[in-house]
Biopython code that builds the backbone (N, CA, C, O; Angstrom):
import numpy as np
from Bio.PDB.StructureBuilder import StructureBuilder

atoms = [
    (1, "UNK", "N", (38.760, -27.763, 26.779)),
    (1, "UNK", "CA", (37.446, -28.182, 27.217)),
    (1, "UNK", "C", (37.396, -28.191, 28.736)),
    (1, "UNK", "O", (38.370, -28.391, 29.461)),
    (2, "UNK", "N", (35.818, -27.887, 29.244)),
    (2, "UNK", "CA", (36.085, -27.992, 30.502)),
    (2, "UNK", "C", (36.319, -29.278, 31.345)),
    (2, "UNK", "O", (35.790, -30.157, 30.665)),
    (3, "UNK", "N", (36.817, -29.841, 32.438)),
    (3, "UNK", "CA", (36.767, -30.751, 32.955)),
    (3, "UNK", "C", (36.114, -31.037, 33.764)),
    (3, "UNK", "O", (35.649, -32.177, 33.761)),
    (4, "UNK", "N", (35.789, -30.100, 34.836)),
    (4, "UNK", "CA", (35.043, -30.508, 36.185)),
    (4, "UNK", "C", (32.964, -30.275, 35.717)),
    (4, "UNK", "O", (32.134, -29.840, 34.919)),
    (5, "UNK", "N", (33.178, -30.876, 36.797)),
    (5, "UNK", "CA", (31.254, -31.106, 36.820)),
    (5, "UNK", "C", (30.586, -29.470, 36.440)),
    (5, "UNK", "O", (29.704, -29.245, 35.612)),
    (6, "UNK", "N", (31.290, -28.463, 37.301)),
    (6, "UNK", "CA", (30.666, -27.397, 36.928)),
    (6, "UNK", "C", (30.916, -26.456, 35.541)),
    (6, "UNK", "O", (30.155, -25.692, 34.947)),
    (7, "UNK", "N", (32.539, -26.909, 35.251)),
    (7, "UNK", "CA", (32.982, -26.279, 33.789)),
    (7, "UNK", "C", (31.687, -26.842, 32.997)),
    (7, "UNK", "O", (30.801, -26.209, 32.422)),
    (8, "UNK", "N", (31.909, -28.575, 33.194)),
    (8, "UNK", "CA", (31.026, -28.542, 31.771)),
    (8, "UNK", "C", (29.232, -28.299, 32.163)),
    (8, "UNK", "O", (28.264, -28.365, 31.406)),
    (9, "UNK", "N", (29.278, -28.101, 33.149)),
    (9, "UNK", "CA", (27.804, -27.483, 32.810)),
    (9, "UNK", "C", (27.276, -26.190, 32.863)),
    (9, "UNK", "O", (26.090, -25.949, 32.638)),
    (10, "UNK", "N", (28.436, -25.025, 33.265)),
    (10, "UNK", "CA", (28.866, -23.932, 32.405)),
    (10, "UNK", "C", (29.031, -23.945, 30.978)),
    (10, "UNK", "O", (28.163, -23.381, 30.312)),
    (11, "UNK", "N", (29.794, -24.377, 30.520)),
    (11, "UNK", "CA", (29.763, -24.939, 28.976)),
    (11, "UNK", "C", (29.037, -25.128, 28.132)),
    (11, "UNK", "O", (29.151, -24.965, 26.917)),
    (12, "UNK", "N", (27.799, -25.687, 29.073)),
    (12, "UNK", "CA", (26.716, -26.633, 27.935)),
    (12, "UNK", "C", (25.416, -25.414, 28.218)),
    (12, "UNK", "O", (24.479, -25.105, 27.482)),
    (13, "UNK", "N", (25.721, -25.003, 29.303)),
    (13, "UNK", "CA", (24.815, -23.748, 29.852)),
    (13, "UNK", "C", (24.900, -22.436, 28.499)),
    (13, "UNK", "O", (23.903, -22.081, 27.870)),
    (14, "UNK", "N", (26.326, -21.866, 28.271)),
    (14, "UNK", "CA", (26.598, -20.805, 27.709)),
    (14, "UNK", "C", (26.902, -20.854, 26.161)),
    (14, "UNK", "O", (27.181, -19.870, 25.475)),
    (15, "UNK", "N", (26.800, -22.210, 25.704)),
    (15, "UNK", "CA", (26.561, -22.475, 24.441)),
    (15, "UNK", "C", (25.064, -22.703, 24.292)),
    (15, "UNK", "O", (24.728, -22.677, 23.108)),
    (16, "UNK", "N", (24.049, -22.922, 25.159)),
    (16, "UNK", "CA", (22.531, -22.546, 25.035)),
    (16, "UNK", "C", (22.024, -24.267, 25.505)),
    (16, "UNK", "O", (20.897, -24.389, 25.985)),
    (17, "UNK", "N", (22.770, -25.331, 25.363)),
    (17, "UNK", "CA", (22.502, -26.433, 24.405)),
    (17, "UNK", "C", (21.577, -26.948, 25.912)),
    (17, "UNK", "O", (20.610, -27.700, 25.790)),
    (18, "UNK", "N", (22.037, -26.421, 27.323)),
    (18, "UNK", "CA", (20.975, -26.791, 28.093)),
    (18, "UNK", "C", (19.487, -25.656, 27.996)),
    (18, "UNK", "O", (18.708, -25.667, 28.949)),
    (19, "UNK", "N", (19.344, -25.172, 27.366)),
    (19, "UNK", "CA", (18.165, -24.136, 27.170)),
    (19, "UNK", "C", (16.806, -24.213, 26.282)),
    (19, "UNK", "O", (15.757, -23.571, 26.231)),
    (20, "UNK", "N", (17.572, -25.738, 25.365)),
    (20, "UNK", "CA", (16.655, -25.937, 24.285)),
    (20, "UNK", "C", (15.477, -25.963, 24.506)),
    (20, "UNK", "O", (15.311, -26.051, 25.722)),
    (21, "UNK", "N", (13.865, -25.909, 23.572)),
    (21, "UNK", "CA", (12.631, -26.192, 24.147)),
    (21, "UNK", "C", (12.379, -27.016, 23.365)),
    (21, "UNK", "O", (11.254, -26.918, 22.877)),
    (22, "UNK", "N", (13.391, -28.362, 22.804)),
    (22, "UNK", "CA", (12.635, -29.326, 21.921)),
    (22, "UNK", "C", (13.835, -30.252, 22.356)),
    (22, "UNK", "O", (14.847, -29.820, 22.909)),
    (23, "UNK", "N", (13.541, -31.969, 21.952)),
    (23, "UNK", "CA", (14.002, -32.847, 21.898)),
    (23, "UNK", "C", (15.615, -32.503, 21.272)),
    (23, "UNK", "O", (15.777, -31.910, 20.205)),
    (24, "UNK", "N", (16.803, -33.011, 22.181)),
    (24, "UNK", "CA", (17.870, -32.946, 21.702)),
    (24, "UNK", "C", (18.667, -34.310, 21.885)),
    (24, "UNK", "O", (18.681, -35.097, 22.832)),
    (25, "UNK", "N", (19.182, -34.321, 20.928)),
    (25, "UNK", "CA", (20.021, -35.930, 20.607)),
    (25, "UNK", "C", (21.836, -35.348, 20.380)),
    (25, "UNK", "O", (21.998, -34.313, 19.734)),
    (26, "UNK", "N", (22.684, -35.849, 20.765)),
    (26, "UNK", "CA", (24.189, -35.706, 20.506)),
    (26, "UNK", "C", (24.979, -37.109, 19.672)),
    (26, "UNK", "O", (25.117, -38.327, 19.782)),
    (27, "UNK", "N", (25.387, -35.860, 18.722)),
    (27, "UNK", "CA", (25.813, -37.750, 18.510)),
    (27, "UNK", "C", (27.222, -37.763, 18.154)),
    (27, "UNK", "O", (27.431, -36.728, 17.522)),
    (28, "UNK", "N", (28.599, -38.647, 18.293)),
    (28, "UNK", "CA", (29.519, -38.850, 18.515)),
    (28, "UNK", "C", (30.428, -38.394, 19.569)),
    (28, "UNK", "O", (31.652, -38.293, 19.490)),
    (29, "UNK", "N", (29.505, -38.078, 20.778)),
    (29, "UNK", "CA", (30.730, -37.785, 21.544)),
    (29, "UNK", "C", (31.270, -38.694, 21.948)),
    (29, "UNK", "O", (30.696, -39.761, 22.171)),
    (30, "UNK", "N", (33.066, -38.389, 22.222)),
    (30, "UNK", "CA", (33.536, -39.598, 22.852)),
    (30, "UNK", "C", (34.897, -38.760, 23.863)),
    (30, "UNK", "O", (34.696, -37.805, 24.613)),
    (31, "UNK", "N", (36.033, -39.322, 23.657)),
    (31, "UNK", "CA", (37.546, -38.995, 24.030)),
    (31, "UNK", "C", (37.942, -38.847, 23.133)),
    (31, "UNK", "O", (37.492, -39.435, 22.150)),
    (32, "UNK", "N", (39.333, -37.689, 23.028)),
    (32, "UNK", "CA", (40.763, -37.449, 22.407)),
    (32, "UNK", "C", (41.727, -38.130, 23.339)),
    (32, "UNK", "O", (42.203, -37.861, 24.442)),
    (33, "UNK", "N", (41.858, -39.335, 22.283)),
    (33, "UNK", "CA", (42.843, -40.091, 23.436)),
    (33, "UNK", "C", (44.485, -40.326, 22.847)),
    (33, "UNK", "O", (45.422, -41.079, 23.113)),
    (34, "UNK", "N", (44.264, -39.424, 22.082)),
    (34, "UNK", "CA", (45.333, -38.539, 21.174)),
    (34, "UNK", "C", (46.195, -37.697, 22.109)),
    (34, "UNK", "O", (47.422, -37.721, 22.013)),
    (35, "UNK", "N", (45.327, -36.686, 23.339)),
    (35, "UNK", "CA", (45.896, -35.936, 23.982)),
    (35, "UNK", "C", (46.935, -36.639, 24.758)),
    (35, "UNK", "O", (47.400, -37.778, 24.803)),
    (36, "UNK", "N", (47.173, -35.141, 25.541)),
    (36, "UNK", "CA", (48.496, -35.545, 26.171)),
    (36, "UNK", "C", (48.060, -35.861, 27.712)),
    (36, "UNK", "O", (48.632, -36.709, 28.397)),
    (37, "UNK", "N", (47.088, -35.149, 28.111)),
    (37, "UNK", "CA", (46.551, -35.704, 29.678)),
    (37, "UNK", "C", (45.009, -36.302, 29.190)),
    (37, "UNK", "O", (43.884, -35.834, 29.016)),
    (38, "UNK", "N", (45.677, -37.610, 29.086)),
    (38, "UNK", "CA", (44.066, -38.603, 29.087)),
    (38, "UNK", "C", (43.279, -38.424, 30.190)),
    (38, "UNK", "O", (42.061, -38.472, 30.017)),
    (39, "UNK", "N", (43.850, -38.163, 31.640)),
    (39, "UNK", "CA", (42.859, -38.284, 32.347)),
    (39, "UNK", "C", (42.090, -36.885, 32.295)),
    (39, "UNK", "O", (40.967, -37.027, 32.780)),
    (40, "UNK", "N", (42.252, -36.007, 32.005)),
    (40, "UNK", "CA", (41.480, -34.515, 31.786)),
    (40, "UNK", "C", (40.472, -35.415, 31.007)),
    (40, "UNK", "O", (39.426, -35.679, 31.600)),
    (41, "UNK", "N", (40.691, -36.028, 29.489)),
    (41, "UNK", "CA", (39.746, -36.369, 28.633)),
    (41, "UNK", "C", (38.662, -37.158, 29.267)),
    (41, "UNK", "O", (37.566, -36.604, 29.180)),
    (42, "UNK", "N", (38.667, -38.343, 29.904)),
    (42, "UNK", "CA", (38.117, -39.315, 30.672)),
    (42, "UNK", "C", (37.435, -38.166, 31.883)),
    (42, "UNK", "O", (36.384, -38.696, 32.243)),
    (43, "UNK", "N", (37.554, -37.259, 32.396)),
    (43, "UNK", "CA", (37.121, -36.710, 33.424)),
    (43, "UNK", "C", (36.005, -35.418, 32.711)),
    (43, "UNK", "O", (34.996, -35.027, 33.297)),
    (44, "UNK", "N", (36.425, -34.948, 31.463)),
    (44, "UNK", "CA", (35.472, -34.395, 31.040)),
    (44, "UNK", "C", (34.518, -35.442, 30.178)),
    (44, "UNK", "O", (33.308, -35.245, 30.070)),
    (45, "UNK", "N", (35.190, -36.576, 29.578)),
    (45, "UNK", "CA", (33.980, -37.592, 29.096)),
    (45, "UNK", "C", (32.891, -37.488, 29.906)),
    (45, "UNK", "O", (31.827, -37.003, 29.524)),
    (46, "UNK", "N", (33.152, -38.050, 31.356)),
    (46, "UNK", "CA", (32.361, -38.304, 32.317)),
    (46, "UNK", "C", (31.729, -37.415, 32.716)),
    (46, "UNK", "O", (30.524, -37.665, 32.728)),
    (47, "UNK", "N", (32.067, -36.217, 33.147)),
    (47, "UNK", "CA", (31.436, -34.961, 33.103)),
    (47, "UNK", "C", (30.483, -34.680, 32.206)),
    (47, "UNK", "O", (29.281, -34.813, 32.436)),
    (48, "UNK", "N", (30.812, -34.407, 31.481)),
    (48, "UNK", "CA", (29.808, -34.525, 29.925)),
    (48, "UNK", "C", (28.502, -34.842, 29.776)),
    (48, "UNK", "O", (27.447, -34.214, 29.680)),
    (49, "UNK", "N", (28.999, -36.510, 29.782)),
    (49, "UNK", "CA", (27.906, -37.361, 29.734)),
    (49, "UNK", "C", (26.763, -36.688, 31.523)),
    (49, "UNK", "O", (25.730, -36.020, 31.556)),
    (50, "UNK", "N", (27.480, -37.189, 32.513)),
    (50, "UNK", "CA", (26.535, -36.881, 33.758)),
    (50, "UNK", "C", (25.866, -35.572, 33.493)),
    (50, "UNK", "O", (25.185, -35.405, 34.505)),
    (51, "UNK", "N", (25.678, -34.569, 32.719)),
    (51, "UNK", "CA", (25.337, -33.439, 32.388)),
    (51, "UNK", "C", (24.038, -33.595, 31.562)),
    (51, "UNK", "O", (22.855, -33.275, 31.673)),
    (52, "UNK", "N", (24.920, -34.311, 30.585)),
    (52, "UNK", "CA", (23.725, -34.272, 29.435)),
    (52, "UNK", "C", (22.910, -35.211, 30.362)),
    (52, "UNK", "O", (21.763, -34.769, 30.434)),
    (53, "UNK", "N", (23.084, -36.479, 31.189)),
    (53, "UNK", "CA", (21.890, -37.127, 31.800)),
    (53, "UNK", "C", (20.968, -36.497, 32.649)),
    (53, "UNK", "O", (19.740, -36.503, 32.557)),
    (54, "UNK", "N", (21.699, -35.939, 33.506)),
    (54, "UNK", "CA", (20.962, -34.841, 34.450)),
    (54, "UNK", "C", (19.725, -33.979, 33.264)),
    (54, "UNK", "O", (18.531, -33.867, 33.544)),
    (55, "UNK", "N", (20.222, -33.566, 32.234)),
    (55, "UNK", "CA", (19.452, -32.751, 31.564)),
    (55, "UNK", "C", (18.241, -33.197, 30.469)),
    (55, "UNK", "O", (17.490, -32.518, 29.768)),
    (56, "UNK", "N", (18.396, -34.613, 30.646)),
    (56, "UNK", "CA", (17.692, -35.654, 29.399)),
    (56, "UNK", "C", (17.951, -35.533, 28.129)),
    (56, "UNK", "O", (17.150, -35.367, 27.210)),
    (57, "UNK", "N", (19.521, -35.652, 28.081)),
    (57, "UNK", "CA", (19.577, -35.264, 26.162)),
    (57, "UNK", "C", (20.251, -36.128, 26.157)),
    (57, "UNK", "O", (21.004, -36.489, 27.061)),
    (58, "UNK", "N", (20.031, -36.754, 24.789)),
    (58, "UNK", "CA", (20.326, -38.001, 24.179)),
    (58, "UNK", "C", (21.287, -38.106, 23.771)),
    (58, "UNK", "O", (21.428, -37.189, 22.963)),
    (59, "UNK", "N", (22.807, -39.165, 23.841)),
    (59, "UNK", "CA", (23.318, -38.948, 23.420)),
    (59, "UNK", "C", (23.862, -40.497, 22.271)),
    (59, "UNK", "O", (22.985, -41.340, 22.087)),
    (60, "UNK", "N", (25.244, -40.729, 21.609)),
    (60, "UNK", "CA", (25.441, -41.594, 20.870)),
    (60, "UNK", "C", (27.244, -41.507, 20.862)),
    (60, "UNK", "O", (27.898, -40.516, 20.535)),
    (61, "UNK", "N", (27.798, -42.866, 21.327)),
    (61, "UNK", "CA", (29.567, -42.449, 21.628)),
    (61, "UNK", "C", (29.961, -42.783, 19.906)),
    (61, "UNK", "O", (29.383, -43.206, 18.904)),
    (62, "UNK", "N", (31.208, -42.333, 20.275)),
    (62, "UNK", "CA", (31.933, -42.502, 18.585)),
    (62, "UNK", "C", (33.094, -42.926, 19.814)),
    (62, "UNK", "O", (33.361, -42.448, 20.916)),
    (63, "UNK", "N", (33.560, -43.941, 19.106)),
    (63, "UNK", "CA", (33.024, -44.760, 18.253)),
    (63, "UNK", "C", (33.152, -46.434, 19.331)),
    (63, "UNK", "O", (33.948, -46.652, 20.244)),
    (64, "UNK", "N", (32.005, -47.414, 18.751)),
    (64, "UNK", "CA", (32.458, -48.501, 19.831)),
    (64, "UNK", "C", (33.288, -49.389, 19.851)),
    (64, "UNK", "O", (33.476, -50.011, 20.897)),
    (65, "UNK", "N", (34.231, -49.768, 18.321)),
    (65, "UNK", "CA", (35.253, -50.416, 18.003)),
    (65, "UNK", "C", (36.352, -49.970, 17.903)),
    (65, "UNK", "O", (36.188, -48.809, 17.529)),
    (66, "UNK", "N", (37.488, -50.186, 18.014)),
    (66, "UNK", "CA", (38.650, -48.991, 17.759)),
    (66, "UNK", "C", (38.840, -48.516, 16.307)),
    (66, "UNK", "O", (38.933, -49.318, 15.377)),
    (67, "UNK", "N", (38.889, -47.277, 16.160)),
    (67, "UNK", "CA", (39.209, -46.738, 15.117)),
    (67, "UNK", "C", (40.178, -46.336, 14.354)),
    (67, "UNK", "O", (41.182, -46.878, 14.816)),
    (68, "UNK", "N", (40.542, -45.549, 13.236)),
    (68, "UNK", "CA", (42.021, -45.561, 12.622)),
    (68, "UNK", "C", (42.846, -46.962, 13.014)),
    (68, "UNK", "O", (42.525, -48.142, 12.875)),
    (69, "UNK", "N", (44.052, -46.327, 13.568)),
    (69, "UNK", "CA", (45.329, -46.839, 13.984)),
    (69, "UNK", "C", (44.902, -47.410, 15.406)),
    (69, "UNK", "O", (45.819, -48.039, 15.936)),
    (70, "UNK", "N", (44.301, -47.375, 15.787)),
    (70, "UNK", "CA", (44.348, -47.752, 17.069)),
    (70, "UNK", "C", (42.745, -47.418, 18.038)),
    (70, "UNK", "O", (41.627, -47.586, 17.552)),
    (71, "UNK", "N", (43.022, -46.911, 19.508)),
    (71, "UNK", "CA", (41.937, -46.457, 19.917)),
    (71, "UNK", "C", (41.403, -45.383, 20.353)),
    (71, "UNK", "O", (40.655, -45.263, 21.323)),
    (72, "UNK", "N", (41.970, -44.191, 19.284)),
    (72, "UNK", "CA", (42.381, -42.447, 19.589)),
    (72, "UNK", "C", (40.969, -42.264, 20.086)),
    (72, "UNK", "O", (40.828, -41.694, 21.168)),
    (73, "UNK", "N", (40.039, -42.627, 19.506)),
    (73, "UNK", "CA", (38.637, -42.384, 19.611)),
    (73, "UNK", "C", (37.673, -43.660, 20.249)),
    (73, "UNK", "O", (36.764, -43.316, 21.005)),
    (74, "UNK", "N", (37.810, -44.793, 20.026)),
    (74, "UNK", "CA", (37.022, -45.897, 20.417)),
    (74, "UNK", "C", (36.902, -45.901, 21.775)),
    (74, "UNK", "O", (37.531, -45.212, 22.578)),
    (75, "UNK", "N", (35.852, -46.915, 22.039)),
    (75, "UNK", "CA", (35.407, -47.538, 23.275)),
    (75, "UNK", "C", (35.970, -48.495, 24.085)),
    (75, "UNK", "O", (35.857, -48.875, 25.250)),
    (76, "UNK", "N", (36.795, -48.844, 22.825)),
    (76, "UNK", "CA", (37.177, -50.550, 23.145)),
    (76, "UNK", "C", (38.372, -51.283, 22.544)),
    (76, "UNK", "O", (38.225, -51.600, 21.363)),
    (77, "UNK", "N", (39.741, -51.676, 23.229)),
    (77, "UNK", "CA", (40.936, -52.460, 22.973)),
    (77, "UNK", "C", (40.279, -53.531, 22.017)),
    (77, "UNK", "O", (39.075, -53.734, 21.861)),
    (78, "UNK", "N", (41.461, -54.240, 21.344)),
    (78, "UNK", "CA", (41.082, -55.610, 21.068)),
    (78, "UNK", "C", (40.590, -55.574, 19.621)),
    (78, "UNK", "O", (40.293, -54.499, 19.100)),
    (79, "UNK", "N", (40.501, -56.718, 18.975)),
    (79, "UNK", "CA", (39.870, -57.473, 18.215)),
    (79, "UNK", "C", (38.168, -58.608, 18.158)),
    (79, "UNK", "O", (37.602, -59.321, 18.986)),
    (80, "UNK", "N", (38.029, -58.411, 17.422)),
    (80, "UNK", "CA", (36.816, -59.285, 16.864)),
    (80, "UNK", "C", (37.487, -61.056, 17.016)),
    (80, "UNK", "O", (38.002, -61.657, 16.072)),
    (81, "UNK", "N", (37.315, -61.611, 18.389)),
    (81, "UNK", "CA", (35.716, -61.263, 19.159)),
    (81, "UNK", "C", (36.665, -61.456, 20.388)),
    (81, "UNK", "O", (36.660, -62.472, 21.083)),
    (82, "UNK", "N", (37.626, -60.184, 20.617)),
    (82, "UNK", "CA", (37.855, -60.260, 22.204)),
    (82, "UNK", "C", (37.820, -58.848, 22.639)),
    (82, "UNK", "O", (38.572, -58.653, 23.595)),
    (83, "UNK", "N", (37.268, -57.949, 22.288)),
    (83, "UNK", "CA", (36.942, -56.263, 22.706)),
    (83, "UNK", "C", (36.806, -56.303, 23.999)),
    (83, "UNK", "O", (36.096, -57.019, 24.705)),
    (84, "UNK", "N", (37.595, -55.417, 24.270)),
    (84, "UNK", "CA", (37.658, -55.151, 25.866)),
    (84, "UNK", "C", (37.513, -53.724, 25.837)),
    (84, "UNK", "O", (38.078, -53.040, 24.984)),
    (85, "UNK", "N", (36.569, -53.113, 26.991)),
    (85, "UNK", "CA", (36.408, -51.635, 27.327)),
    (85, "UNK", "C", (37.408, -51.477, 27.715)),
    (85, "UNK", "O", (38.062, -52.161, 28.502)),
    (86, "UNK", "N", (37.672, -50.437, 27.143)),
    (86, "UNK", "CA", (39.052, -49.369, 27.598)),
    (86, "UNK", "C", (38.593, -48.611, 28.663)),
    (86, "UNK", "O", (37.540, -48.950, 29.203)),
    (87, "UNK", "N", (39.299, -47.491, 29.117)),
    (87, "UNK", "CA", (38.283, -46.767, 30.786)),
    (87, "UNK", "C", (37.211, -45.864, 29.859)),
    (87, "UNK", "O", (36.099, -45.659, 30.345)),
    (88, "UNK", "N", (37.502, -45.369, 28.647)),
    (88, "UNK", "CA", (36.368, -44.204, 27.889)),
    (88, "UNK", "C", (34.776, -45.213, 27.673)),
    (88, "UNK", "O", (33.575, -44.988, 27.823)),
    (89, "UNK", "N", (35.739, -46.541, 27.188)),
    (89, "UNK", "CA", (34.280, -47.439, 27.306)),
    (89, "UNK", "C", (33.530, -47.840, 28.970)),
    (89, "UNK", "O", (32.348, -47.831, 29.316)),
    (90, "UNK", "N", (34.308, -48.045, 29.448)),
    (90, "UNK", "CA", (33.837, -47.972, 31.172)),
    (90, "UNK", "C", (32.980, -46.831, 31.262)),
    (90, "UNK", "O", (31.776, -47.011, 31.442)),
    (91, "UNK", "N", (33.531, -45.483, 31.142)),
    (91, "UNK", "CA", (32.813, -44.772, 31.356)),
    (91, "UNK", "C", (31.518, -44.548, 30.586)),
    (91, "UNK", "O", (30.753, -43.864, 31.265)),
    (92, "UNK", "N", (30.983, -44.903, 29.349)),
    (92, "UNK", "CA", (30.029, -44.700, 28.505)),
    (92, "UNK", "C", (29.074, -45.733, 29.329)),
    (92, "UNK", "O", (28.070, -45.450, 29.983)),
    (93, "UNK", "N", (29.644, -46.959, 29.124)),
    (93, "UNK", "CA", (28.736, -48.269, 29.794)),
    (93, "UNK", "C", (28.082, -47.494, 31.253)),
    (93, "UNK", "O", (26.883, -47.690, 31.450)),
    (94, "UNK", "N", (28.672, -46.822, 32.039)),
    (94, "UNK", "CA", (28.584, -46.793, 33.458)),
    (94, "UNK", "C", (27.233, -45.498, 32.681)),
    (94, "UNK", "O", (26.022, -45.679, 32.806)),
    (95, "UNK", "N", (27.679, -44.626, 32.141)),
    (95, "UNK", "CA", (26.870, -43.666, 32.110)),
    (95, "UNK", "C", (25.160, -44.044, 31.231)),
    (95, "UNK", "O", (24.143, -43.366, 31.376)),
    (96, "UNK", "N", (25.289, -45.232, 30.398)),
    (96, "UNK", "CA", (23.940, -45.438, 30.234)),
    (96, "UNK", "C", (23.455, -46.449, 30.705)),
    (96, "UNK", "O", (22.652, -47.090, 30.027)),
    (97, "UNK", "N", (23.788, -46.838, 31.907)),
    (97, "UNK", "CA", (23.416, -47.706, 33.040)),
    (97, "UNK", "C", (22.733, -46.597, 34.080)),
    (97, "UNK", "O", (21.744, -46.857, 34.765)),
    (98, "UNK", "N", (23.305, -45.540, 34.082)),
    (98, "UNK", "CA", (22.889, -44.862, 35.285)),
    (98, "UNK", "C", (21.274, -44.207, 35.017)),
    (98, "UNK", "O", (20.706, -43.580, 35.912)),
]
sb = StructureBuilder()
sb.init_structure("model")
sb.init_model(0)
sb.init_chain("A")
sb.init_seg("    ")
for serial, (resi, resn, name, xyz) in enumerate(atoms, 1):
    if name == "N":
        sb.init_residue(resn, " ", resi, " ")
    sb.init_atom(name, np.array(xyz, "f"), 0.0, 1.0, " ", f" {name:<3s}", serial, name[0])
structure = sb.get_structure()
């Protein structure tokens, strides 16, 4: 996947998905925090997201509690009721604040 600001909006460019002429919604993007360089993941999260905002498309993270085994995919360390954002949740929070 791409990482930098311009990969992914090359990316989102040449798969069409910035070209649409109707309402577009995304839904589960998040991190592979499975991989082996998290920060690539976290840097294209962020990328990502600032893309799709720039472009007004809607999006929805997967997931906001930790999932499986742990937090391969989630937003957020912890237990019910002490969830703490992890940096993928930092970054989601930051991005629908902006």
């Amino acid at each position: 996947m791409p990482h930098s600001l311009a990969d992914a909006t090359f990316a989102l460019t040449q798969t069409g998905v910035l070209s649409f002429d109707k309402p577009l919604w995304i839904s589960e993007i998040g991190c592979n925090l499975w991989a082996t360089n998290q920060n690539n993941e976290y840097e294209w999260y962020n990328n990502t997201l600032t893309v799709l905002n720039q472009n007004n498309i809607g999006y929805a993270a997967w997931a906001w509690a930790p999932w499986r085994t742990g937090t391969q995919w989630g937003l957020v360390n912890g237990g019910v009721p002490n969830y703490q954002l992890n940096p993928a949740g930092q970054i989601f929070q930051n991005q629908i604040a902006a």
